[in-house]
VOGU-929707 format. One record per residue (C-alpha): y, z, x; residue in one letter. Coordinates in steps of 0.25 Angstrom, whole numbers, plus 5000, padded with zeros to 4 digits. Layout:
YZXA
...
// end
This chain:
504749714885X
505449674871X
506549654874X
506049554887X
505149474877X
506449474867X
507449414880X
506249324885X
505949264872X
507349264867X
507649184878X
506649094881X
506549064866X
508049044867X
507948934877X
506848844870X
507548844857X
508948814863X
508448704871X
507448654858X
508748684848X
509548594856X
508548474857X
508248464842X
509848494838X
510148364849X
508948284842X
509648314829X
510948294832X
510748154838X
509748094825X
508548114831X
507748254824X
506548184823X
506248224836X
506548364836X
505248394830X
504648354843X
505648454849X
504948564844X
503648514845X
503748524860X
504248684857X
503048704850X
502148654858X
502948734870X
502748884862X
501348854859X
501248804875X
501948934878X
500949034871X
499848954876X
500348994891X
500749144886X
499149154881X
498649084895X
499549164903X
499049284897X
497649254901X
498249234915X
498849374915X
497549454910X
496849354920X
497549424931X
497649564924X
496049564923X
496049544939X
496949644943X
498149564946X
499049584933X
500149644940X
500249554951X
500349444940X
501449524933X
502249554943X
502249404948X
502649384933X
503749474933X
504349394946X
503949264940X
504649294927X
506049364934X
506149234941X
505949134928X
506749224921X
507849204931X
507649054932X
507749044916X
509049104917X
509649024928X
509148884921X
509648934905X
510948954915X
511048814919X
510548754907X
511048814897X
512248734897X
511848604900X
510348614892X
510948544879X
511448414886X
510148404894X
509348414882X
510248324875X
509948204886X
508248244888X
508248214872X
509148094872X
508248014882X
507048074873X
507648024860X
507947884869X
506447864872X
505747934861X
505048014868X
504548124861X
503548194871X
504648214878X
505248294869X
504048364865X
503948384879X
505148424883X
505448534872X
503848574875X
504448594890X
505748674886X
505048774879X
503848794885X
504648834897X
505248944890X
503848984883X
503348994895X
504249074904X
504249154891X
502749194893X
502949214907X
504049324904X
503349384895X
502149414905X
503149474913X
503649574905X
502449614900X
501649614911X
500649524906X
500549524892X
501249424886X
500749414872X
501549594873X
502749524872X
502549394865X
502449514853X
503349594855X
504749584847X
505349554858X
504749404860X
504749374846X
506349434843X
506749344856X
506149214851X
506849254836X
508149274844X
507949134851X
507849074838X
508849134831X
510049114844X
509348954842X
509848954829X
511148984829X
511248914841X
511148794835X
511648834822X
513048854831X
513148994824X
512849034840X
514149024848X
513649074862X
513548964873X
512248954879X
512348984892X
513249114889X
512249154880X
511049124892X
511749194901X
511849344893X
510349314890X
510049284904X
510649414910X
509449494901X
508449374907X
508949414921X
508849554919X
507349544914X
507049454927X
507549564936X
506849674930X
505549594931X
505649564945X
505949694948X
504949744941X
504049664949X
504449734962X
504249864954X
502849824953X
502549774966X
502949884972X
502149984962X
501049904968X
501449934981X
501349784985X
502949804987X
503249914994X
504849994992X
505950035002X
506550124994X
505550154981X
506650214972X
508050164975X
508650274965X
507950344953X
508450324939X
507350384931X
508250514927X
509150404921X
507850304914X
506650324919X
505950164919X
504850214911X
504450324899X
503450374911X
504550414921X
505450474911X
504150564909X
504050584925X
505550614927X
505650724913X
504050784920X
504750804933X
506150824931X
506350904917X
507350794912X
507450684903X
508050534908X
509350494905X
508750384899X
507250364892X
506250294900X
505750214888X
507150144890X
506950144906X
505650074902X
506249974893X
507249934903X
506249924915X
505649824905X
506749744902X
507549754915X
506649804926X
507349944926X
506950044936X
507150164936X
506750194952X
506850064957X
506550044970X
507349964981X
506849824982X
506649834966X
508249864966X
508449754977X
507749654969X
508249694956X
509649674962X
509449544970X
508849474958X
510249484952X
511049464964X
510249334966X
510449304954X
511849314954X
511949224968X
511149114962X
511949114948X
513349104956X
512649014967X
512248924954X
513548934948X
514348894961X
513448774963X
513748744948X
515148764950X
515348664963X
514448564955X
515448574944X
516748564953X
516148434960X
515948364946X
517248394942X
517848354955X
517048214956X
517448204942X
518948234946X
518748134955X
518248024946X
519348024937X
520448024947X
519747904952X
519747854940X
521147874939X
// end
């Protein structure tokens, strides 16, 4: 769960300060700092919003928890949060390249009209976003408690990162283009949506509200057992010790949605994710690709014309 918190945190926090960096660094640059202030007022106002809704989301989960229904929320949660974790990947994909220019124009027309709600607003928006897929992903990998991993090393070391990579970021010290340095970020973000979503299947069926074709595709638990507990069960009946401890099994399960005797529709879905991922990343890039080639053609165009 550490290490999810860390990734989570690292980069949501990462996001909001980028974006935020590249606001006030713009105000500066064009003469106008006095309004930075109001910059990170919105932020502010946007964390304080963001604990607000962790502390009201965690009523909510003992709410459900207290009737019953906890692992009905939690598995929609898990689904909930494989998909926004997908979608957060996809858009940092698309906008990580263009993000600064759009900024840049939001802020001009701000500066045009005065209009300092607007950016207290929009900054309040930008990171209130993150804050609150933040919270959301943290009740998914703890199964409800979000205040577990809001203490943990893993949240605090991730938001110290976040700061940090900021830094040097703007400092210039960092050389790494943005949207490399999202993609290699992302494949962890993917891998931890896959898992979740998995997971969820897993427990579905645990309840017996799924039902299996084949429950156990193939049995790696000589190899890693997926939990301490297996490892006991395989050494009790078999004599021998795993390949591989099941506290690393465990951790892995946690991280990745590792199993060690997966059934069949969890390997089917484990599998589809990626492959639809894959087709809508080289569906997106083909579109984005033809979009490009007709720009430069009309452009192509205009200047023979002009010729």
């Amino acid at each position: 769960m550490e290490l999810q918190a860390f990734l989570i945190t690292f980069r949501e926090a990462l996001e909001a300060l980028l974006i935020v960096g590249i606001i006030t660094s713009y105000l500066k640059r064009v003469n106008r700092p006095e309004f930075t202030k109001y910059v990170w007022l919105g932020a502010a106002l946007a964390i304080i919003a963001s604990l607000g809704l962790a502390l009201v989301f965690q009523v909510v989960l003992d709410g459900f928890a207290t009737m019953g229904a906890q692992t009905y929320m939690k598995v929609g949660i898990m689904i909930i949060s494989g998909l926004l974790l997908t979608q957060m990947v996809f858009w940092m994909a698309a906008q990580a390249k263009d993000i600064s220019s759009e900024m840049k124009g939001k802020y001009d027309r701000f500066i045009t009209t005065g209009n300092v709600i607007g950016m207290v607003v929009h900054a309040f928006l930008v990171v209130l976003r993150e804050g609150v897929e933040t919270v959301f992903f943290f009740a998914a990998i703890t199964g409800g408690d979000i205040g577990k991993a809001m203490q943990t090393w893993g949240s605090f070391g991730g938001i110290v990162l976040a700061a940090v990579v900021s830094f040097l970021f703007f400092r210039g010290t960092m050389r790494i283009p943005l949207k490399t340095f999202f993609k290699v970020t992302g494949a962890f973000i993917v891998l931890i949506a896959a898992g979740l979503i998995v997971q969820a299947i897993s427990i579905l069926q645990d309840m017996n509200i799924i039902g299996s074709l084949v429950p156990h595709v193939y049995d790696l638990t000589w190899f890693m057992p997926e939990h301490p507990i297996d490892e006991q069960h395989y050494i009790r009946d078999t004599g021998h010790t795993p390949v591989i401890s099941g506290d690393v099994g465990v951790f892995l399960k946690a991280l990745f949605g590792y199993a060690s005797s997966p059934s069949l529709e969890e390997c089917l879905v484990y599998w589809g994710y990626f492959l639809g991922l894959y087709l809508l990343l080289r569906g997106r890039n083909e579109r984005k690709a033809a979009a490009e080639g007709m720009e430069y053609a009309k452009e192509s165009q205009a200047k023979i014309k002009e010729a």
